[in-house]
C-alpha positions as CSV (number, residue, x, y, z in Angstrom):
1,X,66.2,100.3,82.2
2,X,67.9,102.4,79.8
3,X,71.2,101.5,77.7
4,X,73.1,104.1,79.5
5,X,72.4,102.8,83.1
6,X,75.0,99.8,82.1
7,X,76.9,101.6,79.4
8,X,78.9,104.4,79.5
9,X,79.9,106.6,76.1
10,X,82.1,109.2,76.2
11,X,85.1,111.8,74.3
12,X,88.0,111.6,76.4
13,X,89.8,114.6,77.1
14,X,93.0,114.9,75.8
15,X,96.1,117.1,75.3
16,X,96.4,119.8,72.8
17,X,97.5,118.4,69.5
18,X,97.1,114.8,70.8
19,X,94.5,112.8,68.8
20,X,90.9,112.6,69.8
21,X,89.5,109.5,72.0
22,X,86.7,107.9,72.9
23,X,85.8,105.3,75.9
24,X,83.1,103.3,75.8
25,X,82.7,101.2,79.5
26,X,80.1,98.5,81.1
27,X,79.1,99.7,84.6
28,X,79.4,97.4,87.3
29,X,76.6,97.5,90.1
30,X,78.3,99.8,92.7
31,X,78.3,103.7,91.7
32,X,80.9,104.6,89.7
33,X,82.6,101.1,89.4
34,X,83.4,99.9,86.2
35,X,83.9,96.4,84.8
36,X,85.2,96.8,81.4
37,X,86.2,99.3,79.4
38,X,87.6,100.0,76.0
39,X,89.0,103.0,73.8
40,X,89.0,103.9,70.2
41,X,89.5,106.5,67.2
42,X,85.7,107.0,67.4
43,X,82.9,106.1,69.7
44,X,81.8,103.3,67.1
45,X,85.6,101.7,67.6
46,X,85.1,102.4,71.2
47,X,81.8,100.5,70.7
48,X,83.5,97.8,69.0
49,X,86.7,97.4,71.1
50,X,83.8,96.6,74.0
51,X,82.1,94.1,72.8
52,X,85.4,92.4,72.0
53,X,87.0,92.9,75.2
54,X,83.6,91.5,76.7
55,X,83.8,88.2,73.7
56,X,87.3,87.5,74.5
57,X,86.0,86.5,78.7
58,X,84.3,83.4,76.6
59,X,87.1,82.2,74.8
60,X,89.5,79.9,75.8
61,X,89.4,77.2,78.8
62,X,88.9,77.8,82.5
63,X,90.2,75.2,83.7
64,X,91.9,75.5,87.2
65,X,95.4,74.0,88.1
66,X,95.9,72.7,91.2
67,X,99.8,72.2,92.4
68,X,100.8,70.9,95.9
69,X,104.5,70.8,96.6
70,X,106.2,70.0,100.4
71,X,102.7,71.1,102.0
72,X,102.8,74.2,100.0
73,X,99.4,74.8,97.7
74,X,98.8,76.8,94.9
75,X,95.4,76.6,93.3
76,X,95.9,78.6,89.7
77,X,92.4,80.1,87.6
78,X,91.3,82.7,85.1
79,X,89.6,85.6,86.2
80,X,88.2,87.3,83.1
81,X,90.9,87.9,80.9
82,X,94.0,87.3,83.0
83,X,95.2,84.1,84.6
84,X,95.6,84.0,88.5
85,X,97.3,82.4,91.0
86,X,96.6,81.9,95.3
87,X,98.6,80.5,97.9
88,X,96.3,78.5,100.3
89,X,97.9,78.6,103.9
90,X,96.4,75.4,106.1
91,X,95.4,76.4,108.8
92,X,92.7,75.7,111.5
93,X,90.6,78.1,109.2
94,X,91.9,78.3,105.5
95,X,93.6,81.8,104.7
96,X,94.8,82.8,101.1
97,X,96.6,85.6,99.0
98,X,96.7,86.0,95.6
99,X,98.6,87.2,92.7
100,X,96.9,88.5,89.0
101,X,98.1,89.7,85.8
102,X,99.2,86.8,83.3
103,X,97.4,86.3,80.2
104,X,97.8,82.8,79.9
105,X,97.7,79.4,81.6
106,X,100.9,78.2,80.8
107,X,102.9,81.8,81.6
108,X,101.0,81.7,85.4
109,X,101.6,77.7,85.8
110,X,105.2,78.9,85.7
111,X,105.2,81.7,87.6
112,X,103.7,79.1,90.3
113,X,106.1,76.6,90.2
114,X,108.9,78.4,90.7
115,X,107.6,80.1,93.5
116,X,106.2,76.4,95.0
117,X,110.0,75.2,94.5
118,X,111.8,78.7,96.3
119,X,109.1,78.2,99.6
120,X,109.9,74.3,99.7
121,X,113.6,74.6,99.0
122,X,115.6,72.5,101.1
123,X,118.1,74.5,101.4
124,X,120.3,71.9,99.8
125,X,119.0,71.0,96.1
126,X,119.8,73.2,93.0
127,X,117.3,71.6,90.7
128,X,113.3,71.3,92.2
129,X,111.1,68.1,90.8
130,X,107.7,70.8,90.9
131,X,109.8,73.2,88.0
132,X,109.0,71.6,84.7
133,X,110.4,74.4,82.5
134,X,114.1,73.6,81.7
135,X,114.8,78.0,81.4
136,X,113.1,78.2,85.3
137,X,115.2,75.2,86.5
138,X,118.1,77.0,85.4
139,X,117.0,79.9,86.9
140,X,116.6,77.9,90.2
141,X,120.3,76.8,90.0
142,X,121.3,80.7,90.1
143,X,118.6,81.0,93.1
144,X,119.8,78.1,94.8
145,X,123.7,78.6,94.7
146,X,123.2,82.3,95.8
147,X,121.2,81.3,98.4
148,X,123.4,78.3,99.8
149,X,126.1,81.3,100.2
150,X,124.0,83.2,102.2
151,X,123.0,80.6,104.2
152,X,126.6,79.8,104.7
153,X,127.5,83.7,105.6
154,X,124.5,83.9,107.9
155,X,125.2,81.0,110.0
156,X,129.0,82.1,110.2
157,X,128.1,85.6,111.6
158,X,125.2,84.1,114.2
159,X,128.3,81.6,115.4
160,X,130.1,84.4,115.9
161,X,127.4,86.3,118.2
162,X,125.7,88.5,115.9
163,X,122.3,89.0,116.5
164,X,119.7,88.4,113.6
165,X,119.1,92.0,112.7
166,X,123.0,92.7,112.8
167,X,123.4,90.1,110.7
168,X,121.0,91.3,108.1
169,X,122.4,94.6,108.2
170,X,125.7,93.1,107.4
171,X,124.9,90.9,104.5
172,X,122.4,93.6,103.4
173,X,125.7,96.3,103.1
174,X,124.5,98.6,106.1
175,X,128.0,97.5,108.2
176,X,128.0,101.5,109.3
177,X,124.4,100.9,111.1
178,X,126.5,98.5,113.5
179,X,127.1,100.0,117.2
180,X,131.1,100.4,116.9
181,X,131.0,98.5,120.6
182,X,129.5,95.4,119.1
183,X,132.5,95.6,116.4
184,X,135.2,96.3,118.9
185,X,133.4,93.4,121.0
186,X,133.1,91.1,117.9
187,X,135.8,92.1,115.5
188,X,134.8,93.3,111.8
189,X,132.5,91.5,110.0
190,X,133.3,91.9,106.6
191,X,136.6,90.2,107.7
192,X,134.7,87.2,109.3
193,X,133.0,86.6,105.3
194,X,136.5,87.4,103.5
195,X,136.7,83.8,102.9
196,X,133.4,82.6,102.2
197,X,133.4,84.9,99.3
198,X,131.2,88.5,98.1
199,X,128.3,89.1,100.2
200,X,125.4,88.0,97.6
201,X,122.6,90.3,96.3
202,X,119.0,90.0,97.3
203,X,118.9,86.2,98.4
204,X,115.5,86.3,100.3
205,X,113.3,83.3,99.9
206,X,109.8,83.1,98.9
207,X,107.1,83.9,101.7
């Protein structure tokens, strides 16, 4: 095996003017795939900005964070050099997504709690036991309140005989989407909501 089967040197092309570049990259196993890769002034920084990238994977802890909240589970890891965290759904066979990109434990645990207290939310509380951070819990208030009024606007217009799409048309702004029969037949909604206050922005929960 040569050095160039698992390393990849190279200029990069540039515009004209900009400052030269080079890339230096450790192949992965499938053709063309790459699993890190690193730029520099020269091809020796290029070099050297490689074998940090590659150092860095072995610093630090690994260890995994599990967090359960109202049947909810997140299960929270380091891939490489980012922090990741996966929603495990229970059922008869286990299913899972997952979310990447946070650089350290601590950023990603929070991330994770907040989203564990938004999908277990009550629809009642404005503070959540699972947030620890006192900036996130005050950033669930906000949440919370804003939700509470839309839950408070959406019930209104369903008691009122508006189906579930016309309702999210309505408290999403699109009143002119609404068949002028089902207004005449209903009266206008914005009117119904006058006293319950401003039609709040984006309040979706967590999936």
């Amino acid at each position: 095996m040569k050095l160039s089967d698992i390393i990849e040197r190279r200029k990069v092309k540039t515009r004209k003017g900009e400052p030269g570049q080079f890339k230096t990259a450790l192949k992965g196993s499938d053709r063309g795939s790459v699993l890190v890769s690193a730029c520099g002034e020269t091809q020796e920084k290029a070099d050297a900005a490689l074998i940090e990238r590659i150092r860095e994977r072995f610093r630090g802890s690994y260890e995994p964070l599990y967090l359960r909240f109202r049947g909810n589970v997140v299960l929270i890891w380091r891939d490489g050099n980012e922090w990741v965290y996966g929603h495990i759904h229970e059922k008869q066979h286990p299913e899972g997504v997952h979310l990447g990109g946070w650089v350290s434990r601590d950023e990603v645990e929070r991330v994770a709690r907040c989203h564990l207290a938004q999908m277990g939310w009550d629809e009642q509380e404005e503070t959540s036991e699972i947030i620890s951070n006192q900036q996130d819990q005050e950033e669930f208030s906000r949440w919370a309140s804003v939700q509470k009024q839309f839950l408070k606007q959406w019930r209104i217009l369903r008691g009122a005989g508006w189906s579930e799409q016309e309702a999210r048309h309505i408290l999403d702004g699109f009143c002119h989407l609404l068949d002028p029969a089902r207004i005449e037949a209903l009266g206008d909604p914005r009117q119904l909501l006058a006293g319950v206050g401003a039609i709040p922005q984006q309040p979706r929960r967590a999936l």
